[in-house]
Structures are given as C-alpha cells and as structure tokens.
C-alpha positions in Angstrom: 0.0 0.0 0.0 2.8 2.3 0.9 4.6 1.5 -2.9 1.0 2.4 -4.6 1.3 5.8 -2.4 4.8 6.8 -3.1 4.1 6.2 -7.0 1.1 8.5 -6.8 3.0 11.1 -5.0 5.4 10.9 -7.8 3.2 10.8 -10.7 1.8 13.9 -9.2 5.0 15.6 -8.5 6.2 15.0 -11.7 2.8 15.9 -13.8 3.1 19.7 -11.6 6.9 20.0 -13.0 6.0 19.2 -16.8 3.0 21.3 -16.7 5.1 24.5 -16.2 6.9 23.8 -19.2 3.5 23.1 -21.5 2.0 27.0 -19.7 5.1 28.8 -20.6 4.8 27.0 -24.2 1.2 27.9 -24.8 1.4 31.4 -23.6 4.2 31.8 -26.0 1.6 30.6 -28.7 -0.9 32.6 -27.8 0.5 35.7 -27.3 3.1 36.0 -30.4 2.3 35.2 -34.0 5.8 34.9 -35.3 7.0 34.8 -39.1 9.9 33.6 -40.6 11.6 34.7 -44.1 11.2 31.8 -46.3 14.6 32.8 -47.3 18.3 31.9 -46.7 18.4 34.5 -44.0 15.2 33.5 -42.0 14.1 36.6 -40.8 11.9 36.2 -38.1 9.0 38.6 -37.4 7.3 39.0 -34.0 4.0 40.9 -33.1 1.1 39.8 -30.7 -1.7 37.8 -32.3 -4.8 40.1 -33.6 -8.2 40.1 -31.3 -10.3 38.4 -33.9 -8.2 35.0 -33.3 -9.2 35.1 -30.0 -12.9 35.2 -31.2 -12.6 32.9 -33.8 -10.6 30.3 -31.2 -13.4 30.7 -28.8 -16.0 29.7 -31.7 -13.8 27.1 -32.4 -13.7 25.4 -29.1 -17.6 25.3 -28.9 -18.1 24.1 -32.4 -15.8 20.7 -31.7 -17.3 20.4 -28.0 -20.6 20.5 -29.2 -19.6 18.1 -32.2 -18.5 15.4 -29.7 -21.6 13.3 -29.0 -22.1 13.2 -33.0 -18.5 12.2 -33.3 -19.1 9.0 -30.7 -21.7 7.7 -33.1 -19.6 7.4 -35.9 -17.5 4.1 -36.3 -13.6 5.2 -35.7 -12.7 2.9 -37.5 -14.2 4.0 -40.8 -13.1 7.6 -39.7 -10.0 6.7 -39.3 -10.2 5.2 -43.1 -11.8 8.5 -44.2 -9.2 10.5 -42.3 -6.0 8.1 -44.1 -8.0 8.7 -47.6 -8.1 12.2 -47.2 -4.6 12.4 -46.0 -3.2 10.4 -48.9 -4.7 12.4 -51.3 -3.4 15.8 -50.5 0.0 13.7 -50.0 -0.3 12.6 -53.4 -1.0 16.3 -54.3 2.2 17.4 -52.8 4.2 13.8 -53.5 4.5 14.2 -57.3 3.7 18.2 -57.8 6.7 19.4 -56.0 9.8 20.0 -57.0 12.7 17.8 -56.7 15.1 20.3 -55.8 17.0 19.8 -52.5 18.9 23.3 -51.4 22.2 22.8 -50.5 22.0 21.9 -46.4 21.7 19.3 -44.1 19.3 16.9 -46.2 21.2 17.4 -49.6 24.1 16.7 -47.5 23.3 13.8 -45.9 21.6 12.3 -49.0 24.7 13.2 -51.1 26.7 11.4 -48.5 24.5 8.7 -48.3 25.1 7.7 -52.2 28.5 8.6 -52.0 29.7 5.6 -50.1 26.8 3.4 -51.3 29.6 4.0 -54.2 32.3 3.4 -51.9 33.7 7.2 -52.1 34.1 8.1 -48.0 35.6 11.6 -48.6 32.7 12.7 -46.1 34.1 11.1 -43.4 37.1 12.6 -43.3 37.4 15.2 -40.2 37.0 18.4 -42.0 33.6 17.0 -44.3 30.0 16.8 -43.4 30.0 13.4 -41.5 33.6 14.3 -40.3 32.0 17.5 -38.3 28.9 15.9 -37.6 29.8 11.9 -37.2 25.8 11.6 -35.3 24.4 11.8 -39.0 25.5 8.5 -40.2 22.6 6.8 -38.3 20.4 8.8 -41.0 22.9 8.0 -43.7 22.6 4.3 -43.3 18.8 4.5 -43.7 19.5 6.7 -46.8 22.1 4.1 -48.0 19.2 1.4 -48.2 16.2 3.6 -49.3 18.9 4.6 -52.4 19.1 1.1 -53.4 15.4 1.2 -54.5 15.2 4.8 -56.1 17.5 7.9 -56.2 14.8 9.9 -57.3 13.4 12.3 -54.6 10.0 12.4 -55.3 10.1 8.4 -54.1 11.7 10.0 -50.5 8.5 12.5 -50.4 6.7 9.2 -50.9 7.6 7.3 -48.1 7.7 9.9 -46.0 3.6 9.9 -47.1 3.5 6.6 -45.5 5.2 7.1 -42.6 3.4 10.2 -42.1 0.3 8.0 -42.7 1.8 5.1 -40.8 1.9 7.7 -37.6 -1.7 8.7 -37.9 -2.9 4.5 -37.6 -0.5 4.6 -34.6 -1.7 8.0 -32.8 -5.5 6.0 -33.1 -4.2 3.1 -31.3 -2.3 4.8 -28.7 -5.8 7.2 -28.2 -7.6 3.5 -27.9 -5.6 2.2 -25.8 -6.0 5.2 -23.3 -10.0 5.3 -23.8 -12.0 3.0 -26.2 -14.1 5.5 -27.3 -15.5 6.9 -30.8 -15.1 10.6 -30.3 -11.8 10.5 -28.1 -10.6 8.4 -31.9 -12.1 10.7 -34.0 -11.0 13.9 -32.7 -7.4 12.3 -32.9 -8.1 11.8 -36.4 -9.4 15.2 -37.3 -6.7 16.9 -35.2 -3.7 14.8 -36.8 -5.3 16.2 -40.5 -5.4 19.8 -38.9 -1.7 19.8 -37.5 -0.3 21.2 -40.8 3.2 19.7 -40.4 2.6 16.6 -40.8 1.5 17.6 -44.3 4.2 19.5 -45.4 6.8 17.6 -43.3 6.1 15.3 -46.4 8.7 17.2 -48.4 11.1 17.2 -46.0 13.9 14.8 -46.6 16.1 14.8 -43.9 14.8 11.9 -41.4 12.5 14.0 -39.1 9.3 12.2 -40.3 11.2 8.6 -39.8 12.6 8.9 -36.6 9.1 10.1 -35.4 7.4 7.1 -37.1 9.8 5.0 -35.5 9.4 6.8 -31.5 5.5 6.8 -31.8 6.2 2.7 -32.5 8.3 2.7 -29.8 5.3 4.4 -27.4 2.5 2.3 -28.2 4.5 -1.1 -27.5 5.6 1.2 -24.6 2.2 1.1 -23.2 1.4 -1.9 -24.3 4.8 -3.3 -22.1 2.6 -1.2 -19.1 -0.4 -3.2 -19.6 0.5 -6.7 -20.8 4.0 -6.7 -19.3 5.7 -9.4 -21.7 9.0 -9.7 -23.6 7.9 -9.5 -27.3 6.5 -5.5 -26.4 9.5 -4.9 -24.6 11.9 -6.3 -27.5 9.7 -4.2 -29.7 10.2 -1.0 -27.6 13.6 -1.3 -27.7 14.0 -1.7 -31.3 11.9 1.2 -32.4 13.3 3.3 -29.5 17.1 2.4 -30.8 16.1 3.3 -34.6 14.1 6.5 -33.9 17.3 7.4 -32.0 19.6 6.2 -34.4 17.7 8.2 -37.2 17.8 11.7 -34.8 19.5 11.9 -32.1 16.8 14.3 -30.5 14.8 11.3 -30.0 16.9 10.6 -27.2 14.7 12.9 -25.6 11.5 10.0 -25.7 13.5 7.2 -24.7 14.3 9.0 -21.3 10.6 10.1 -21.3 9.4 6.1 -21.3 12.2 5.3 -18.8 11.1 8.1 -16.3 7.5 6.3 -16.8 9.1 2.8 -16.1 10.8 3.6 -13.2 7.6 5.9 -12.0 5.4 2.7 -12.2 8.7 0.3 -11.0 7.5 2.1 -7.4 4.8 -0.3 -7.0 6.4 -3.1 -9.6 9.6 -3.9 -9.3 9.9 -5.3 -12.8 9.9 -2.1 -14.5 12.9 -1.1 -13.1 15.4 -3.9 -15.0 13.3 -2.3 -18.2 14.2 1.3 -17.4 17.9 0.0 -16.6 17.7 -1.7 -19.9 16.8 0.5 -22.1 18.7 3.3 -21.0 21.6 0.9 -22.8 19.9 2.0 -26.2 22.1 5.0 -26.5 25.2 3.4 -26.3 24.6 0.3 -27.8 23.1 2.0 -30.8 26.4 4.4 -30.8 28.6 1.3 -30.6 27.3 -1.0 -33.5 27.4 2.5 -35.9 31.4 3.0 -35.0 32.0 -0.5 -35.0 30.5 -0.5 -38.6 31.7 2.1 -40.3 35.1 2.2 -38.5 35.1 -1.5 -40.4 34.0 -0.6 -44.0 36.2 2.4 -43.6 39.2 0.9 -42.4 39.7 3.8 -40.1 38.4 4.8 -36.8 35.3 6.3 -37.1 33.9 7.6 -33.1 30.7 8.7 -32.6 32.0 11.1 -30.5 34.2 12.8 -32.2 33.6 15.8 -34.8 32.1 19.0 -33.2 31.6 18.8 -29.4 28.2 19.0 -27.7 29.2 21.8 -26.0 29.5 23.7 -29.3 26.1 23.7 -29.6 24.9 24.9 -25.7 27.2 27.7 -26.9 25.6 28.6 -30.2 22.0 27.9 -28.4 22.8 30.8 -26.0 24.1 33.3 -28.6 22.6 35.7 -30.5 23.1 36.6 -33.9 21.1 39.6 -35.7 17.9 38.8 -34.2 17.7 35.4 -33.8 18.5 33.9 -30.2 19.9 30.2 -29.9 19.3 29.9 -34.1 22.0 28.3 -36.0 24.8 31.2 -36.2 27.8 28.7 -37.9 30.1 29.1 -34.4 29.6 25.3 -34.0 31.3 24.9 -37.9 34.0 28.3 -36.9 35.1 26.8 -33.4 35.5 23.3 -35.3 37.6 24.4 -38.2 39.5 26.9 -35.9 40.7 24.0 -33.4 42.3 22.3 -36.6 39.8 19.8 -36.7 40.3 18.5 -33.3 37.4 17.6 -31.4 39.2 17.9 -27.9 40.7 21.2 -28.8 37.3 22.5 -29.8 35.8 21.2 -27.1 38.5 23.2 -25.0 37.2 26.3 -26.8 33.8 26.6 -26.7 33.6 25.4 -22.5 35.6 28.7 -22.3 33.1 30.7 -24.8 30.7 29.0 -22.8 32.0 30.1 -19.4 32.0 33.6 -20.8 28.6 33.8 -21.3 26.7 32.2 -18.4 29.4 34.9 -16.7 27.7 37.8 -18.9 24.0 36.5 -18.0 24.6 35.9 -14.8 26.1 39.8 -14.1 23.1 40.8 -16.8 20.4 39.0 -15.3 17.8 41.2 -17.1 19.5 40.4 -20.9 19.1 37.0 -20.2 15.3 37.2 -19.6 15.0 39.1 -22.9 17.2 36.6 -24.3 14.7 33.6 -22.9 11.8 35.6 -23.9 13.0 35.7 -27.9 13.6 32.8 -28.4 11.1 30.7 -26.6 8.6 32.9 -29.0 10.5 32.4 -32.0 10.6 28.7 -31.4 6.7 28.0 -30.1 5.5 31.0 -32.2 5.6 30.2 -35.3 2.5 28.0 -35.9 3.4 26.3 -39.1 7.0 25.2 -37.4 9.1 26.2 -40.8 6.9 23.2 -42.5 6.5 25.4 -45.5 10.3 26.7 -45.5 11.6 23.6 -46.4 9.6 22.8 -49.2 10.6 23.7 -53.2 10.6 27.6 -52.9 11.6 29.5 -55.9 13.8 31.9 -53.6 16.2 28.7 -53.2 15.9 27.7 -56.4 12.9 25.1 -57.0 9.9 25.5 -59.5 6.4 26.2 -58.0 4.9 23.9 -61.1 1.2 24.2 -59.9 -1.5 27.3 -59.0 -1.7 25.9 -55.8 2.4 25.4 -55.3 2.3 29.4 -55.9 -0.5 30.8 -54.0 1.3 28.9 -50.9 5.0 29.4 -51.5 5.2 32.4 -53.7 6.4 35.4 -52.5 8.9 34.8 -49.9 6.1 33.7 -47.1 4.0 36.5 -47.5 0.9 35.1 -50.1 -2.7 35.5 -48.5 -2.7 31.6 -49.0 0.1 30.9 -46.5 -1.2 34.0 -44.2 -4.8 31.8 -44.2 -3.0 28.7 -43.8 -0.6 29.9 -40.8 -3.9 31.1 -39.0 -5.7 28.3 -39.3 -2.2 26.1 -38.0 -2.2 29.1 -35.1 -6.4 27.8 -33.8 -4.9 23.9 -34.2 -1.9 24.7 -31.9 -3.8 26.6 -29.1 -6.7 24.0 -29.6 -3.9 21.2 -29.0 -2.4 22.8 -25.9 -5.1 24.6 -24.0 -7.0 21.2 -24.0 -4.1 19.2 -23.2 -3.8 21.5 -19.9 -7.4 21.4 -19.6 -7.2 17.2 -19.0 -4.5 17.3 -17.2 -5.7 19.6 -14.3 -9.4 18.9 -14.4 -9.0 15.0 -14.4 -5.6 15.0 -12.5 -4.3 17.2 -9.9 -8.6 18.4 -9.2 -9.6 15.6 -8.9 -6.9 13.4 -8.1 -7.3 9.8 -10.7 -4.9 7.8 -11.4 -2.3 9.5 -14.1 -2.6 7.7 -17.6 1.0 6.1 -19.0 0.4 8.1 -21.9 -0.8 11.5 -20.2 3.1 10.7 -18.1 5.3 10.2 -21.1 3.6 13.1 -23.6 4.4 15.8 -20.6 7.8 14.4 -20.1 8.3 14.6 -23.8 7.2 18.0 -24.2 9.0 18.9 -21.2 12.5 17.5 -22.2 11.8 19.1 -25.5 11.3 22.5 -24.0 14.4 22.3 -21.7 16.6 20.5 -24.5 15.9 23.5 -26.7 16.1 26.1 -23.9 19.6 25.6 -23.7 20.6 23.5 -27.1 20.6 25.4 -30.5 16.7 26.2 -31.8 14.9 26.5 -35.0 10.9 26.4 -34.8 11.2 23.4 -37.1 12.6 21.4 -34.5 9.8 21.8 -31.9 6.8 20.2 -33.9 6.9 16.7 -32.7 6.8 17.9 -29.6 3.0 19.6 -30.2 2.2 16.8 -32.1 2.8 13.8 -29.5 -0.1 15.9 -27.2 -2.8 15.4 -30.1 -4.3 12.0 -27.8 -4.0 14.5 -24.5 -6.1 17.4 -26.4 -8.7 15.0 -27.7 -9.3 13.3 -24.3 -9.5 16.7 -23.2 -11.7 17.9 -25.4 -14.0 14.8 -24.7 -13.9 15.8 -21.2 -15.0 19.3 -21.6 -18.1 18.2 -23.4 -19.0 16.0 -21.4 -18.7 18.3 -18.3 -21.1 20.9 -20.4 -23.7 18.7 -21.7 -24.1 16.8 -18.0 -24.8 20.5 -17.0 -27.1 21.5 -19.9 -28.6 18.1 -19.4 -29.2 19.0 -15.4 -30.5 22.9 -16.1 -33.3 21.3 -18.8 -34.5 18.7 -15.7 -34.6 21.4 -13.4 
C-alpha cells in the first residue's frame, strides 16, 4: 500500500513540474504570431496575435465540444479510413507536384553522403567533411544508403515519407484507444492529426524528421502496451523502435528518457519495471557502438561517434545571439571546429571557455538574459506552421512552384494571403492542442486526483524534455513540432472531457 502511495506522489509531482513547461509553451503561442523569411536569411517577425483569433478560437472550441456526441456515433474505424484517404490524397497532391530540388543543407548533405559511399567514395568522413564534423548523422545516412538502393529519385523520398506520415496517424489512433476505447476521443485524434499542418508539409522534407518520429510513436505504443500486458515480445519491440528513432535523430533521445522516467515511475509499485528502465537506457550506447563499429570496419579507419564537433558547441551557439535570432543556427559550431584544426578535444576546450564567458555575462546581466529567454522561446513555439513550408521547393532557393496551388502557398517569400490563411488556421490547431491538453490534465488529474494515464506521463515528459533541451541547445521552430504533435491523444481526451462536463450540465439545467 505504501509502494501504490509513493508512486502516486510521484506521478503527481512530476505531472506539476511538466506542466510548467507546457503553460510557458502555450502562452508563447498565444501571445506572439511569429513569421519567418522563407529565405536563406530566415528573418523572423514577431508581433502579438490580432483580437479576432481570440474570437474565432473561442467559436472554435464550442463548435468541436458540441460536435463530440455526434462524433461518438460514428465508427472510428471507418473515420480513421476516411481521415487516411483524405490524408493520402493531399499527399499525393504534394508527393509528385513538387519540385525535386534539395537546397544545398543538411538533407542534400546527408543524402549526397549517403550515395556517396553506397559507391564506396568516404571523402565525407574525413574530419573536415560533413559526416567528419557531424559523425551523429550517419545513423540517418545508413537509412538513406538502403532507401537509395530502391530509387534515387526524390520524389520516391516525399513518398515514403507519405507513408510514414500515414503510418503515424494509424498509430496516434491506437495509442488514443488504448488510453480510452471510445468513438469521439478516436475521432477527434483523427481530425486533429489532419489539422496539425506539419505533418503535411513535413512530407517534403527529406532529412529523417518524419522517420525517426514514425519509429518513436512505434516505440510508445509497445511502450504502453509493455505497461499493460507486461511481456517480452513488447519490450523487445520498444527497444528496437526506441534504438532506430534514436539512431535516425539523435533528438529522440529525448522520448526514450521520457518512457524510462514512466518505467521507473510505475517500477514504485512493480519492481519489474525497473530492470526495463535499466535496460533500455543501454539503447544509446549500444546504438552508438554498433554504428562506429561499422563504419570504422567498411572504412578501415576509426570512425567515433563522438568525435567531430563537441556538444558543447552547440549549448554555446544555443545561447548566442546573432542579428535577431537567439539560440538559431549562427555557424560558431562549424567556426570553433575548423579553428581548433579539426580537433574535437581542442574544440571542445574552446567553446567550454566561450561557454563560461557567457553564463558569466548572463549571470552579471540578469535582465538580458530574460530578454534573451523571452526571444527565443517565441521564436521557437511562435511560429505555428514550425518552418513546415520553409523547407519545401521555394523559388527563392531555387525550385519550381509547377502548380497554381504550389504558388499561391509558396510564392512570395512567405507573405501570399494563401500561406497567411494557412498559418492562422495552423495558429487555432496549436492553441486547440495545448489549452486542451492542460485542460485534461488539471481537471481529471491534480482536481480531482485519478490515477495519471501512461500516456498523459510520457507526452508531458516529452514536451517537457523538449522544452528544456531546446532552452539551452541550438533552436529553430522546425525542431519543436513533434513535440506539439505527441499531445494530439491528451487534447482529444481533453476535449471529450469538456463536453461532457457541459452537456451533463445542460442536461441538469433542462431537468430542473
């Protein structure tokens, strides 16, 4: 009885710590609407969201609370076909209508080193070329490597990303079933997934973000299902979708520790759970191992995962600020590198003194480093759309806008009334996703005190270790999506809550 205590205690005190970190996000999101250039320079624009979208949220909220009982009539499972049907066709819209064109960055990179060694060229190994600086991208080259053998063409890459995409949506429904077997709670998953504009234009993005997510959500519903049914073929499979959404982007880290704090918050009261949060907190290294081991072999030369730019580098570049970005991507994790002569323990050397210099600065300048905190929390949770758009085929990098509805959303540099209708409607999703994820959390949690859903545990973690990862790491709003996205199953739940709350009270005022 005491164990069943001390976990509750602990799932409470950690569901109060993560829900600081979701306020601060969504009062970032609905205070600022941020733009950024759709340009090389990405020129980020910050005022305070207009009246009307207050209005137009409020309406919002009422329409899809009073929609709910009509929603838990409707089979989910023939939604959830409608919802895939619709999904794939604007998919298919996007799939073959944009351009082919990959600006020179990290994807054409990455892809470019991916084919070169599939033709046994490892130039980009060496320490002062793209996998030399940045030795954690081979995981997402040796996915590359295979999908190359099939097609080179990267209109096929657009493709699977499509079905992962697509893959993720049948997986957010079964997580949300899992939680609560019910039509509407389904549904509204479904309809929310559609509405969450990233994961359409994410399509186009070839550069892992939309595999490595596939692969975590994988890992969290055998995650659950390791929390319910308890044996070793969920466990095996959580560790083998954990280890290749890690391996594909390292940020993924961040969801493994989110299902080991779960595991060792329910190992309070079952002692089992513990050897699985011991185990798979050996993904990491493991994973790191058997990619050295590899490509130190093919190579003939040592090849260390740890090697190439230091972490630190980036803590450094994540608390600079450069024009009027704060955190973004400034090239000082490229200059330290190149000035330490390519030596990773040099540079490492370097930037812990950089670094030094300016927690010294904040810490005598207190007041700078709120403002500091203040720009770039909203220019990472402000931008609704998350960059989705920016890394599709613009004509200001160089790709063709082939169809009328490619240029009325692209065209001009961010700034068509297309994209501005788009960015609004992406701005109602984001607030609808958050301010009912809070709403479930504190009405049917710390109010009333039930037991704290697996799922409810590990989104907040998530979002939580995504906030604080990018607090101090380097940021781009394009980073930050997945992290909105993982509370869709919190926000329907919450959303089924609240109507049920209203029409148990309408149903009491008409008997009295």
């Amino acid at each position: 009885m005491c164990r069943v205590k001390l976990e509750k205690l602990a799932e409470w005190l950690i569901l109060l710590a993560c829900s600081v970190p979701l306020l601060i996000i969504t009062s970032y999101s609905l205070k600022y609407r941020v733009t950024i250039s759709t340009d090389w320079f990405e020129i980020i624009r910050t005022t305070n969201n207009a009246g009307y979208m207050y209005m137009l949220f409020l309406i919002l909220i009422l329409c899809i609370v009073g929609l709910v009982p009509f929603l838990n009539k409707i089979d989910s499972k023939s939604f959830l076909l409608g919802g895939l049907i619709l999904f794939l066709i604007m998919g298919l819209y996007i799939t073959f209508n944009a351009d082919t064109y990959l600006r020179p960055a990290d994807p054409k990179y990455v892809l470019d080193a991916a084919n070169n060694i599939n033709n046994g060229n490892y130039t980009d190994l060496e320490k002062s070329a793209y996998l030399g600086e940045y030795p954690f991208q081979l995981g997402l080259v040796s996915f590359e490597r295979v999908l190359l053998k099939f097609s080179t063409n990267i209109a096929f890459f657009y493709f699977i990303n499509l079905v992962f995409t697509m893959i993720i949506m049948v997986y957010f429904w079964k997580i949300s079933k899992s939680i609560v077997a019910k039509n509407s709670v389904q549904n509204i998953v479904v309809i929310l997934f559609i509405l969450f504009l990233p994961h359409l234009f994410n399509i186009l993005f070839v550069y892992g973000n939309v595999l490595g997510y596939m692969f975590l959500v994988l890992a969290v519903y055998f995650h659950l299902k390791t929390l319910q049914v308890g044996n070793l073929k969920n466990y095996l499979l959580v560790i083998i979708f954990g280890a290749l959404a890690y391996i594909v982007k390292n940020n993924f880290e961040i969801g493994i520790i989110a299902m080991i704090c779960v595991y060792l918050t329910r190992s309070l009261s079952n002692h089992k759970l513990f050897l699985m949060a011991m185990t798979l907190f050996l993904v990491i290294p493991v994973s790191n191992q058997i990619l050295s081991s590899y490509y130190t072999k093919i190579t003939h030369s040592k090849i260390a995962m740890n090697q190439g730019i230091p972490k630190n580098s980036f803590i450094v570049m994540g608390l600079q600020e450069s024009g009027n970005k704060a955190g973004w991507y400034s090239s000082y994790t490229n200059k330290n590198y190149k000035k330490s002569g390519y030596n990773t323990a040099e540079a490492k050397k370097m930037a812990k003194k950089d670094l030094e210099k300016r927690l010294y600065f904040f810490k005598t300048h207190p007041e700078d480093f709120i403002k500091f905190l203040n720009k770039k929390y909203s220019s990472t949770w402000g931008d609704s759309m998350y960059q989705s758009v920016w890394i599709g085929p613009l004509a200001t990098w160089g790709g063709k806008l082939k169809t009328r509805v490619f240029r009325a959303i692209y065209a001009k540099n961010g700034n068509s009334k297309t994209y501005y209708v788009l960015s609004q409607l992406s701005r109602l999703v984001n607030w609808l996703i958050m301010s009912m994820s809070i709403i479930f959390v504190t009405f049917n949690v710390i109010l009333k005190k039930r037991a704290i859903n697996n799922y409810v545990l590990f989104a907040l973690v998530f979002a939580t270790g995504g906030f604080l990862f990018h607090t101090i790491w380097e940021t781009k709003s394009q980073y930050v999506w997945q992290y909105v996205s993982m509370l869709i199953p919190l926000a329907s739940l919450g959303i089924t809550r609240t109507s049920d709350f209203f029409y148990k009270k309408l149903a009491k005022r008409i008997r009295a």
